[in-house]
C-alpha positions as CSV (number, residue, x, y, z in Angstrom):
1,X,164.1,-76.4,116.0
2,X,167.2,-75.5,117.2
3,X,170.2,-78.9,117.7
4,X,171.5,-79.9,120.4
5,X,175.1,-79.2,119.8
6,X,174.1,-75.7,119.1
7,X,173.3,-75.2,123.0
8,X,176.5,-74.4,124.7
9,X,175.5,-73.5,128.3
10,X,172.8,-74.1,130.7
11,X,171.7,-70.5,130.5
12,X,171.1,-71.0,127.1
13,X,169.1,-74.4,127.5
14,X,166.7,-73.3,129.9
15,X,166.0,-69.8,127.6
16,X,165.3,-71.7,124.6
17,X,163.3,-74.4,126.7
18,X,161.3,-71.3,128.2
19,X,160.9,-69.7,124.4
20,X,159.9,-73.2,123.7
21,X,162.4,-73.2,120.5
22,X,163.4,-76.9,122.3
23,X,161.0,-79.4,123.8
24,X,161.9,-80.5,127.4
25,X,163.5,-84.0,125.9
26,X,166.0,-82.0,124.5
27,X,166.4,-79.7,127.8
28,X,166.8,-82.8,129.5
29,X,169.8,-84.1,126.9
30,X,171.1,-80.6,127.2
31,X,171.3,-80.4,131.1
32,X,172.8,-83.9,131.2
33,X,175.7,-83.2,128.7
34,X,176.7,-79.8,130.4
35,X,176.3,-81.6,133.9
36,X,178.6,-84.9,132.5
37,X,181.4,-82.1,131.9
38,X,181.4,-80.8,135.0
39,X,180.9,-84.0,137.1
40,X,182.9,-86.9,136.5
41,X,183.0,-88.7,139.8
42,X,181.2,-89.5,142.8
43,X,183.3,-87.5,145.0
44,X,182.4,-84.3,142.8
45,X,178.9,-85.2,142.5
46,X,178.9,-85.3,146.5
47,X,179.8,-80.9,146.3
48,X,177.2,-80.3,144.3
49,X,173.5,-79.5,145.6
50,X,171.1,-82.3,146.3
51,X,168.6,-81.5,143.5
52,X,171.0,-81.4,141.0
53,X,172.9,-84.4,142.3
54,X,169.4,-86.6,142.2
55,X,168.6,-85.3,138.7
56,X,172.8,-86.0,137.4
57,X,172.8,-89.5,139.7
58,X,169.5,-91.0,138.3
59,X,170.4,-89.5,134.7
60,X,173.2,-91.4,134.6
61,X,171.9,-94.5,136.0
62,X,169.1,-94.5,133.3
63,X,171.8,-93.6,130.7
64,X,173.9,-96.7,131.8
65,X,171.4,-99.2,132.4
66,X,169.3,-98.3,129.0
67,X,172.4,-99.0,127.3
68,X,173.4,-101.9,129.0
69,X,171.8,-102.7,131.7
70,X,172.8,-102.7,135.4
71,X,175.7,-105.1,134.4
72,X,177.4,-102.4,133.0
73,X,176.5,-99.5,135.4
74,X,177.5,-101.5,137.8
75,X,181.2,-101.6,136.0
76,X,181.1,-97.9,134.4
77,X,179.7,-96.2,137.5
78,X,179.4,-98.1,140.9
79,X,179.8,-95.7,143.0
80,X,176.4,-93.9,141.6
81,X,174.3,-96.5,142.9
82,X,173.6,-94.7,146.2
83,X,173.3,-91.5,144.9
84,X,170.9,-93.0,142.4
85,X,169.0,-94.4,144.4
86,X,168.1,-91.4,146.4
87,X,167.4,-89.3,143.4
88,X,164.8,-91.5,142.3
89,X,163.5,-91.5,146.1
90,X,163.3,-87.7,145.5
91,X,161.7,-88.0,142.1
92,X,158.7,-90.5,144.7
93,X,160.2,-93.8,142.4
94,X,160.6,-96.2,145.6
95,X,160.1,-99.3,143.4
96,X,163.4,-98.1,141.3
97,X,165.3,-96.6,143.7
98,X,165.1,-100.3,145.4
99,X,165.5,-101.8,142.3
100,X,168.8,-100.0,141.9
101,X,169.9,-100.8,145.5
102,X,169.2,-104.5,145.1
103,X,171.7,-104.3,141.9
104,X,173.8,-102.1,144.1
105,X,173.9,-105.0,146.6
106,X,174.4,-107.8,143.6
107,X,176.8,-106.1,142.0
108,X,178.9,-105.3,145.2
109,X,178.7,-109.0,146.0
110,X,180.1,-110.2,142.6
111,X,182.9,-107.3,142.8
112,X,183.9,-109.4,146.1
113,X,184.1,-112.7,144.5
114,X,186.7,-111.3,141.9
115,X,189.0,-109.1,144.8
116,X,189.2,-112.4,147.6
């Protein structure tokens, strides 16, 4: 099987996913990396096209939240939230994307309490 840090571009991802020399969790962690170089903010993840910008917004979400829940997406990557939310809307997860937008909503009320 071939390692992850081995795959150096997108091209090269999706031709050894295709040759099935990598399965598609390690597409998936292969896409996300090369995407998390390219976009860093919310205002660059807004150029790029919608399907990639549900799959990199909801990526990341899961990334954030996985690792520490929405308390810390909420601080590493608040303004995600929305974009999130419709890539899992996409994706037909209306129970998560709702789920993110009632954090969304939590965390933008806390954020208030702490700039008054």
């Amino acid at each position: 099987m071939v390692s992850l840090s081995s795959i150096t571009t997108l091209a090269q991802a999706f031709d050894l996913f295709d040759r099935s020399e990598i399965d598609a969790f390690t597409l998936d962690d292969a896409v996300y990396l090369k995407l998390t170089n390219v976009i860093g903010d919310a205002e660059t993840l807004s150029r790029v096209l919608a399907p990639v910008a549900d799959y990199y917004a909801s990526r990341i979400m899961q990334f954030d939240v996985g690792n520490g829940g929405f308390a810390q997406a909420a601080y590493n990557i608040p303004d995600f939230f929305g974009p999130a939310a419709q890539g899992y809307r996409t994706l037909g997860l209306t129970e998560a994307a709702d789920l993110i937008d009632r954090a969304a909503a939590i965390a933008t009320q806390e954020r208030a309490k702490f700039t008054a």
